[in-house]
N, C-alpha and C positions, 0 to 999 in steps of 0.2 A: 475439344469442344466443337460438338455441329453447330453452323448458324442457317436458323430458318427464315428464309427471303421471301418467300409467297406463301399464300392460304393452302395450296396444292401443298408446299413441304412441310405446313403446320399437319396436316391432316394424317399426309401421310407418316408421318413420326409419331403418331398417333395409334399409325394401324391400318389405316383405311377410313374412310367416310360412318361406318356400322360402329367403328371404336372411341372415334371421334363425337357421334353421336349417343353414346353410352355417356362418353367421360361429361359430356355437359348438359345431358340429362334432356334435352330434345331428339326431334326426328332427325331422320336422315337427308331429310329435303332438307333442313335447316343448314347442316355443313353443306350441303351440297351448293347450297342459297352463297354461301364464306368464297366457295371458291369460282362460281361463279361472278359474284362480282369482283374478287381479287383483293376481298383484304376482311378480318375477323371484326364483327360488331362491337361499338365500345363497353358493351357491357361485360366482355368476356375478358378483354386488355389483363388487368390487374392477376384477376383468377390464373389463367394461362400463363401469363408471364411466370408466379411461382410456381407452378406445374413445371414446365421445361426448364426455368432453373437450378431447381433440384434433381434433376435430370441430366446436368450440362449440359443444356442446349442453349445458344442465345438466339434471340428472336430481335431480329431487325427491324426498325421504325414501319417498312416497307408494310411490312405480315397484315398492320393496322390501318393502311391507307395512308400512312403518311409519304409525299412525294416531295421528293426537297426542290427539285428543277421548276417541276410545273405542277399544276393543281391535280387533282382526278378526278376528272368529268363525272365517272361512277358515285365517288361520294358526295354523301348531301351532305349539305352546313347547316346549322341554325339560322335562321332570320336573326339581326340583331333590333332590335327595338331600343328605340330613345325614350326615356324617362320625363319628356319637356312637356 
């Protein structure tokens, strides 16, 4: 089983950035957007995850932006708003 650590090794287990963009149905600036900031947008999580695991690949919290030590400047969070 490979395990994929960055957007770079999602993409390229993919193919390249053109297969990558075929498989999720946008442009190529869109993956290129993935690896650039260094982790794949939430809407894609779920989709992807079954992709490479039918595949044997596992994909590491990392792939999605998740940093367990520290935060990552790069991603944005929701505002939480109070209901009061």
């Amino acid at each position: 089983m490979r395990i994929l650590r960055t957007a770079d090794d999602v993409v390229a287990a993919f193919g390249g950035t053109k297969a990558a963009a075929e498989w999720a149905g946008v442009g190529e600036s869109a993956v290129s957007n993935w690896i650039a900031r260094g982790f794949i947008p939430p809407g894609w999580h779920f989709r992807m995850h079954e992709h490479f695991e039918a595949r044997q690949y596992r994909l590491e919290s990392t792939v999605f932006g998740h940093v367990v030590d520290e935060p990552n400047p790069k991603r944005r969070t929701a505002p939480i708003y109070s209901m009061r």
